[in-house]
Every structure is written in structure tokens, then in C-alpha cells.
C-alpha positions as CSV (number, residue, x, y, z in Angstrom):
1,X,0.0,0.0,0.0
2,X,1.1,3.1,-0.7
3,X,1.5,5.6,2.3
4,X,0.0,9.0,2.1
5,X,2.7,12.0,1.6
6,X,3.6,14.0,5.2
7,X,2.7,17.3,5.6
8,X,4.5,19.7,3.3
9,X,6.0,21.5,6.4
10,X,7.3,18.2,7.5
11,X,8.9,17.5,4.0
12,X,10.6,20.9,3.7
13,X,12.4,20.7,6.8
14,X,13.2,17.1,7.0
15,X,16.9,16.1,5.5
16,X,17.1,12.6,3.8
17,X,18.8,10.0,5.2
18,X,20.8,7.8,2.8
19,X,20.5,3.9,3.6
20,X,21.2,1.5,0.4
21,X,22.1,2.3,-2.8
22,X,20.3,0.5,-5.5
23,X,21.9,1.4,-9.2
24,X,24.0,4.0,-10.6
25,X,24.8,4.9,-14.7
26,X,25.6,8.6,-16.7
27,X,22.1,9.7,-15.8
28,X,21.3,9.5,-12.0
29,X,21.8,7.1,-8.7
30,X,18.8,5.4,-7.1
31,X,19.1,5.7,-3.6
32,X,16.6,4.1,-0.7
33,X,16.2,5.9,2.6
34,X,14.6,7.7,5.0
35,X,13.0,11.2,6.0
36,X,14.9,12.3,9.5
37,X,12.2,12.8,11.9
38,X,9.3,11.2,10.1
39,X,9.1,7.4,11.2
40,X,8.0,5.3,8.7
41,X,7.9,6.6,5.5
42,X,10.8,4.9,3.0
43,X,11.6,7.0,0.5
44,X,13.8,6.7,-3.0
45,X,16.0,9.4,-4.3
46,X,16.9,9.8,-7.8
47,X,20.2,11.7,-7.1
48,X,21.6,14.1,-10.3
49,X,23.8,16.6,-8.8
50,X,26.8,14.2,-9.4
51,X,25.9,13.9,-13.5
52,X,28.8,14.5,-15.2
53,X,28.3,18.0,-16.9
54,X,27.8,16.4,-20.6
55,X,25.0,14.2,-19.2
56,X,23.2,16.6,-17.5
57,X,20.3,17.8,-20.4
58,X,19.7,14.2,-20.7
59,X,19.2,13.2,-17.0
60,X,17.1,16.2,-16.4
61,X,15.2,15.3,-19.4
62,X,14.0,12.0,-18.0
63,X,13.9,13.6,-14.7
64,X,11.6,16.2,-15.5
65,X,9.6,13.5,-18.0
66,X,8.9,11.2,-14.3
67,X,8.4,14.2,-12.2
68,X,5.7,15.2,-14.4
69,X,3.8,11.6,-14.9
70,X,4.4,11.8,-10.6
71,X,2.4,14.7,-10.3
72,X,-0.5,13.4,-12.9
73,X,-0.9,10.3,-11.0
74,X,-0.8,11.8,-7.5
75,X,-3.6,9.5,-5.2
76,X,-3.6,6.6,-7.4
77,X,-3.2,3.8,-5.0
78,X,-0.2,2.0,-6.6
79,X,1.2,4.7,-7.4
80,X,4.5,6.5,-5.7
81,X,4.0,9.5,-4.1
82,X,6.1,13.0,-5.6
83,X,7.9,14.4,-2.3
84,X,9.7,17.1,-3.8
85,X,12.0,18.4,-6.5
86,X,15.0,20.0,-5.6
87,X,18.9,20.8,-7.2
88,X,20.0,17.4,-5.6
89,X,17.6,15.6,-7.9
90,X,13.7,14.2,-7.4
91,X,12.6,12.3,-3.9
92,X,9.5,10.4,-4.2
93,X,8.0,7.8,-1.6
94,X,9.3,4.0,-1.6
95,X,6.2,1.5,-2.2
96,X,6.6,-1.4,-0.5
97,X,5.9,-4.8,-1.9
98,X,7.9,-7.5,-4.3
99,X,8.6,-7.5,-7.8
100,X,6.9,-9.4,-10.3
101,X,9.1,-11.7,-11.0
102,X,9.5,-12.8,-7.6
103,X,6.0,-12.7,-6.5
104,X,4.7,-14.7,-9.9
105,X,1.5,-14.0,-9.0
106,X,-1.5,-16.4,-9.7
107,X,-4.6,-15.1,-8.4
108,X,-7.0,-13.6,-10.7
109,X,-7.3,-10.9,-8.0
110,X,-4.1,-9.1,-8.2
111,X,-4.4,-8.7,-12.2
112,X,-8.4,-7.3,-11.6
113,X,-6.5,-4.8,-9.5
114,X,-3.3,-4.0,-12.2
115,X,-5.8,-3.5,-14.5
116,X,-7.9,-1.5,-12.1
117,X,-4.5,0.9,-11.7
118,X,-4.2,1.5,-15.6
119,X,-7.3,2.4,-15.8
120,X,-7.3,4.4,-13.5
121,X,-3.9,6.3,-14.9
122,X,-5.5,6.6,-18.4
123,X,-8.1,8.4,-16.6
124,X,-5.6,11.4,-15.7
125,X,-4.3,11.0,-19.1
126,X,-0.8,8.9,-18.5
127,X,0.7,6.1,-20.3
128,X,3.8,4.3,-18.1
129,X,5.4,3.0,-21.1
130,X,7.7,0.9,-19.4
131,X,6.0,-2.2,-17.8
132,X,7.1,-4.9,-20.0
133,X,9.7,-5.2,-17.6
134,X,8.4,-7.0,-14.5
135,X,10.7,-5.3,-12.3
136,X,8.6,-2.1,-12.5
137,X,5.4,-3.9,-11.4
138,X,4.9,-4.9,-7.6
139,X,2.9,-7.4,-5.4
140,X,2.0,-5.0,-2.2
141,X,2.0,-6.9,1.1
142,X,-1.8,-6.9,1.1
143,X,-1.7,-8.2,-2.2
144,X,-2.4,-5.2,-4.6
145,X,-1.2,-4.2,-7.8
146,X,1.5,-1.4,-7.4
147,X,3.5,0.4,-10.8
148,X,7.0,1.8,-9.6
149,X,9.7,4.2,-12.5
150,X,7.8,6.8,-14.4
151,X,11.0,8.0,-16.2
152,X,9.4,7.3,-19.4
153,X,5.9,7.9,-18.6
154,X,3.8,10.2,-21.0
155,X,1.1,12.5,-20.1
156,X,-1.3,13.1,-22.8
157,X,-2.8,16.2,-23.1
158,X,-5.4,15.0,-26.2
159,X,-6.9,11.3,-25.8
160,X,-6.1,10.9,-29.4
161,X,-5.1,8.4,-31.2
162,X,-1.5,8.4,-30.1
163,X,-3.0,8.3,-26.1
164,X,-5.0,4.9,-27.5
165,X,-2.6,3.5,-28.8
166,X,0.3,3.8,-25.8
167,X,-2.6,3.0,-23.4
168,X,-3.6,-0.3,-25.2
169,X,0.4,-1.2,-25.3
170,X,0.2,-0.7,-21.3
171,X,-2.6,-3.6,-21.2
172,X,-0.8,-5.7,-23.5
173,X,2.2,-5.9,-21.8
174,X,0.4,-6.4,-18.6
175,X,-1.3,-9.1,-20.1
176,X,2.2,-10.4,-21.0
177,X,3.0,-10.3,-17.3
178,X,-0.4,-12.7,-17.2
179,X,1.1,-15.1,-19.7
180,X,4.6,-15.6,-18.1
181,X,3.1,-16.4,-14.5
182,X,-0.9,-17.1,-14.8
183,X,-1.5,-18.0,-18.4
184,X,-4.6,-20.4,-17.4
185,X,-6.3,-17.0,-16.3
186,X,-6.3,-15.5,-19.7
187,X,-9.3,-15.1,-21.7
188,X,-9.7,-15.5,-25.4
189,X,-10.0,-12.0,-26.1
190,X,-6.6,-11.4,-23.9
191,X,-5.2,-13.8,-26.3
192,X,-6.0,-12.1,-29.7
193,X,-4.5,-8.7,-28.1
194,X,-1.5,-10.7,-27.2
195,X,-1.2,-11.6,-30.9
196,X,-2.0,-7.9,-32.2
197,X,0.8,-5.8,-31.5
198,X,0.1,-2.3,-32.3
199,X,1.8,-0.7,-35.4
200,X,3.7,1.7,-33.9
201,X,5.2,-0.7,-31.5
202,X,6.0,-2.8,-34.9
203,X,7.5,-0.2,-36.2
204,X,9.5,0.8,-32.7
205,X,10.7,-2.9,-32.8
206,X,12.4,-2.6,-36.1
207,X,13.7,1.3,-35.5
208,X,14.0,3.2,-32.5
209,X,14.1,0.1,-30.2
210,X,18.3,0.0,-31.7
211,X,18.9,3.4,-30.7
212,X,17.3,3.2,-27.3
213,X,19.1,-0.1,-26.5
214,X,22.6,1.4,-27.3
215,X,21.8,4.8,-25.0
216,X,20.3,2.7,-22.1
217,X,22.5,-0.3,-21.9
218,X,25.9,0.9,-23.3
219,X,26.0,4.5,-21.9
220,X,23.6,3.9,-18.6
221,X,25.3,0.7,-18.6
222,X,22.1,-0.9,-17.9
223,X,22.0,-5.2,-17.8
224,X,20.5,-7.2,-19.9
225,X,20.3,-11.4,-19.8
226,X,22.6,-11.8,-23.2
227,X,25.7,-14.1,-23.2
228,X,25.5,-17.4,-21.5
229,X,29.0,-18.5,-21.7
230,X,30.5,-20.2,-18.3
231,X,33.3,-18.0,-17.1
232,X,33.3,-19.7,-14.0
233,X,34.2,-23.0,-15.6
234,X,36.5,-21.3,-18.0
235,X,38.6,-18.7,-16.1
236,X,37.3,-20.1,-12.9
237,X,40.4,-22.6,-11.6
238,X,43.5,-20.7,-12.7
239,X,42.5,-17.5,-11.0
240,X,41.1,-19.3,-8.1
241,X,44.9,-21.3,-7.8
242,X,46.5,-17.8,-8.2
243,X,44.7,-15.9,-5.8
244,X,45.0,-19.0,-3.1
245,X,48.5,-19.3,-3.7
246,X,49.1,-15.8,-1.6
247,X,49.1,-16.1,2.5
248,X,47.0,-13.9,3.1
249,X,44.1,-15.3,1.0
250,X,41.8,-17.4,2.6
251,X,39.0,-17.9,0.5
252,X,38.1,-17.0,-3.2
253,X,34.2,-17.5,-4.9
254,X,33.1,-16.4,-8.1
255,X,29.7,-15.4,-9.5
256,X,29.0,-14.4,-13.1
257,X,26.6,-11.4,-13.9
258,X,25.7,-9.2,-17.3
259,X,27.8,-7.0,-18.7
260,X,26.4,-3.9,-20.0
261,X,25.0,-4.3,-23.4
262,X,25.9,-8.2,-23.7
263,X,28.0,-10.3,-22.6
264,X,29.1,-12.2,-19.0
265,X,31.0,-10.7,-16.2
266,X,33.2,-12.6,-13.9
267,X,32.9,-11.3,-10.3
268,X,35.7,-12.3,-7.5
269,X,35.1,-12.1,-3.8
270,X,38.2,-12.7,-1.9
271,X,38.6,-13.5,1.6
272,X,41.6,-11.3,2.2
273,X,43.3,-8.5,4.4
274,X,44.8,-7.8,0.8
275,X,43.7,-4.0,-1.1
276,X,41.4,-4.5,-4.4
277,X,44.9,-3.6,-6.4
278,X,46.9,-5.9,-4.9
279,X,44.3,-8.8,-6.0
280,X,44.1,-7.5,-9.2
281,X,48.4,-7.5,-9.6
282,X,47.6,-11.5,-8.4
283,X,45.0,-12.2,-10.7
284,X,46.1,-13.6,-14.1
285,X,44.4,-12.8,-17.2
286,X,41.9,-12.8,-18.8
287,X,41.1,-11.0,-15.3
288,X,37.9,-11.1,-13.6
289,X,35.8,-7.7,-14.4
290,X,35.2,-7.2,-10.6
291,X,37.5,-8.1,-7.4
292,X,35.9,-7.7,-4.2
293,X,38.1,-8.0,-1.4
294,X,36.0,-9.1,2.3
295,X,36.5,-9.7,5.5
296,X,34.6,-12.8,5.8
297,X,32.6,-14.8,3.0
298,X,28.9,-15.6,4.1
299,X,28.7,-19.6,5.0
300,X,26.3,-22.4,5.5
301,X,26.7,-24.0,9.1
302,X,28.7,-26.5,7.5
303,X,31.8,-24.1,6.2
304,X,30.4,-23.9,2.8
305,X,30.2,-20.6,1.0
306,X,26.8,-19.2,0.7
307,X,27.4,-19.2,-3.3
308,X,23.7,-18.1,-3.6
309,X,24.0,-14.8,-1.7
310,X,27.2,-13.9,-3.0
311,X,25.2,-14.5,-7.2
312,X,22.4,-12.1,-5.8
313,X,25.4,-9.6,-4.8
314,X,26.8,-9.8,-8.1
315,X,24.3,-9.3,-10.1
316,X,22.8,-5.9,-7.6
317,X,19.2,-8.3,-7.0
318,X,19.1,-6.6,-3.7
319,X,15.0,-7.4,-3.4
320,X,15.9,-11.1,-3.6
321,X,18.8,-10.5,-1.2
322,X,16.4,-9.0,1.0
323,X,14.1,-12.5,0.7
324,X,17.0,-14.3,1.0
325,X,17.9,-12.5,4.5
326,X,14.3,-12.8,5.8
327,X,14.6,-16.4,5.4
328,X,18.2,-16.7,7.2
329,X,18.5,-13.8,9.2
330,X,21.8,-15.3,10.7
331,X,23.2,-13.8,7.0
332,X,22.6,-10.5,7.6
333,X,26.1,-9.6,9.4
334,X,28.1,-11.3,7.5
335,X,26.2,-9.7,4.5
336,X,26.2,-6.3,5.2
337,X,29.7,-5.1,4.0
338,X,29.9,-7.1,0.9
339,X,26.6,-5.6,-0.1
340,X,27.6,-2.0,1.4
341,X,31.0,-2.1,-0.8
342,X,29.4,-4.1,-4.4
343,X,31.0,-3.3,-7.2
344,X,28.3,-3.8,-9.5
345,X,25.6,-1.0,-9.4
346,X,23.8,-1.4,-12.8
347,X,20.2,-2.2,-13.0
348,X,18.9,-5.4,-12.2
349,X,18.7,-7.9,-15.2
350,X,15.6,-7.4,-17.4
351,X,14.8,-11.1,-18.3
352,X,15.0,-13.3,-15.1
């Protein structure tokens, strides 16, 4: 559910407090956190004072693009909440709940309500234009629909044909969210739209889709799934023997995640008193794209390395991480450095 704003006198004089940060490319760093002196009420900050100078029109295009589909969807439940707007970038409320592809949800009952949330942001004239990826739709704790990352929302001034068009996309990709997790709920007629793609999302397909994929994941340096090669079992033993063979090394595991645009990273945590340099001087090539040293690798009772924690690290899935540390709550120690000090801050991959 998400929480009503605070008062505006509360918000002007209330700093925020930095807790976790979530991704970070040209154009801005996601931040979670908190409002000092106003208990329980999560916040996000989309921080773009630290833009490098040639990114700047850019960020504060898209910035300006989510502020204003924020304010057009103001009291939508589902919707996050617009704080405020200041030099340091855009702070709006945190909705609790779990991403799609987590949650997988299968009762009818949460897609009544999704569909119950678009129609109820066509009805203030906004298109999201971005929920094909199930990241940016949630499962709230009480089980409602909830739509999260406006930064290429539209609000339509006309309901014209363009508006139609964008709005029916919004339903069909919903309805693709249907497919991959409930598709025994879907109705024939949800099964001819899923067949009818719209023209100019035909047409987007074959043109501007290129363009966008180069600016988003070679210059934001956003993830995709591509590239499935096993650089564990490749590169894994020699640098694994290398790094071993120094005293003061007493543990080494690898994880893989995506690169920007395509392709597999090798990720290295190292249990070491050793700098991030000095592991890197070690490490023989090809080398490993990221070397974390750490005090102490997370372990199962038994001594084994909690390989599963460290995979979630590496590829920044900090809401599974967060799962994960529910269920063992004995992690969460051990945990919090390695996930503080992550060298990977790129979104979160967009096919699970």
C-alpha cells in the first residue's frame, strides 16, 4: 500500500537519510532511505547533482519527464507519491511490496486490480510506457497491484489516437505479465491482443528500439540477460589457484553477472586483508571484471560458501537479497559489507 505523503512542512524541513544504494549509470543514482524525523515513511531518491556536466540535459530530461507523470498520478493507490524536487535531484515515496518476478502471481485478484491501476492512470491522461519489464510492477503486502519508475511515462494532453494507442500497449504488456506467470487466467480475447501488436510498436521494434538499446545499456550501462558462456568454468580454476596461492588469502568465490549491453562478467570475492589492487596484480588474465576484497565470506553451518547470496550480490538483486535475509536472518552480518562495498551497481537484469 502506498503511504499517504507527510505534511509539506514536515517534507521541507526534513533532511534525507541515505540507507542502500540501488543502481547507478551517466544519468542519475537510485538511492533508498529515510525522512529524518518522520518514522515510517521509505523514501527513493533519484540523485543528479553528481551527473557528469555532458550528461546533464539528458538526466534532467527523463527527470523532468517522471516528475511530471508523478504529479499526474498523484492519489492513485499504486502509485508513488512525488515528495519534492530539488537541485540534488527528485525524492519520491518508496512502495513497499515485491517485484513481479518474484511474486509470480496467480490469483486472478491481483491482475483485476493492475488493471484496475491502468485504468485508473488513463483516466488522468498517462501512459507508463515501461512495464514490459516485471521489475517495475509490484505485489503489495496486502496483495495489490502497485507500478513503480515513471521515467518514461507520458502524459497526454489530447486522448487521441497516439494516447489509445500507448494505453492499449500498457494492457498488453500487462497481459504479458499474465502469460509468463498465470497464463490459465487468460481469456480469449486477452489472447487475440496478445497476438495484435500495435503498429507503432511494430515499427518501434524494427527502428528506434536500436537506438534506445545502445543509449540505455551501453551508456547507462544498464543489464541485460545476453551471453550465457561459463566463465566460471573457464577462467574459474586458474584464477582461483592464483589468488590461493598468496598467505594472506583465505578464501576466493566467483559469481557471473551481465555486462552492459551483452556479454558475462566474472565477479571475484576474496577473503583477504589484501587491497582491491593488490588482487588484481595477483589475478592472471583474462582478469575477472570485478575483485571484491571481504572480511569474511557468508557460510552455511557446515563451512560452505553461501554461493547463492554472493550471485544475488553480483548481479545488484538486492529485493531477492532482502528474501533471502528474511529467510536466514543469521546472514545479515556477514552480508552487510559485501553488499555495502558491491562493485556492481547497474540495473537489475531485465529477463529473469
Amino acid at each position: 500500500m502506498t503511504l499517504p505523503p507527510p505534511s509539506a512542512d514536515a517534507i521541507a524541513r526534513a533532511a534525507f537519510v541515505p540507507k542502500t544504494v540501488h543502481k547507478r549509470d551517466i544519468f542519475s543514482e537510485t538511492i533508498s532511505g529515510d525522512l529524518e524525523g518522520i518514522p515510517d515513511y521509505p523514501v527513493v531518491l533519484r540523485k543528479l547533482d553528481t551527473v557528469p556536466w555532458y550528461a546533464r540535459p539528458i538526466a534532467w530530461a527523463l527527470a523532468r519527464k517522471e516528475i511530471r507523470g508523478l504529479r499526474a498520478v498523484q492519489g492513485i493507490e499504486g502509485c508513488p507519491a512525488l515528495v519534492r524536487v530539488d537541485k540534488t535531484g527528485l525524492l519520491r515515496s518508496w512502495t513497499r511490496g515485491t517485484p513481479l518476478q518474484l511474486a509470480q502471481p496467480s490469483d486472478a485478484a491481483w491482475y483485476r486490480d493492475a488493471k484496475r491501476l491502468l485504468r485508473q492512470m488513463r483516466s488522468k491522461g498517462v501512459t507508463h510506457n515501461d512495464i514490459a519489464k516485471p521489475q517495475n510492477w509490484l505485489m503489495t503486502p496486502d496483495g495489490r497491484a502497485a507500478v513503480i519508475d515513471f521515467q518514461l511515462a507520458s502524459v497526454h494532453r489530447r486522448r487521441g489516437r497516439l494516447f489509445r494507442v500507448m494505453a492499449r500497449e500498457d494492457l498488453r504488456h500487462l497481459l504479458k505479465q499474465k502469460r509468463a506467470y498465470a497464463p490459465d487466467l487468460l481469456t480469449p480475447s486477452e489472447h487475440r491482443m496478445l497476438a495484435q501488436k500495435a503498429l507503432p510498436s511494430r515499427i518501434w521494434m524494427a527502428t528506434g528500439k536500436r537506438a534506445y538499446n545502445f543509449i540505455t545499456r551501453r551508456l547507462m550501462n544498464w543489464s541485460d540477460g545476453e551471453g550465457t558462456e561459463d566463465r566460471i568454468q573457464r577462467d574459474g580454476p586458474a584464477l582461483t589457484a592464483a589468488l590461493m596461492a598468496h598467505p594472506e588469502v583465505a578464501g576466493v568465490a566467483l559469481a557471473t553477472y551481465a555486462l552492459p549491453a551483452k556479454g558475462v562478467g566474472l565477479y571475484a570475492f576474496v577473503e583477504t586483508t589484501l587491497s582491491a589492487d593488490a588482487l588484481t596484480t595477483l589475478a592472471p588474465e583474462p582478469r575477472p571484471e570485478a575483485i571484491q576484497p571481504v572480511a569474511t565470506l557468508p557460510r552455511h553451518a557446515d563451512g560452505s560458501v553461501r554461493e547463492d547470496a554472493l550471485a544475488l550480490i553480483a548481479a545488484n538483486r538486492l529485493d531477492e537479497l532482502a528474501q533471502l535475509q528474511e529467510r536466514a536472518p543469521e546472514l545479515a552480518k556477514a552480508l552487510a559489507p559485501i553488499i555495502a562495498n558491491r562493485l556492481n551497481l547497474t540495473d537489475r537484469v531485465l529477463k529473469p
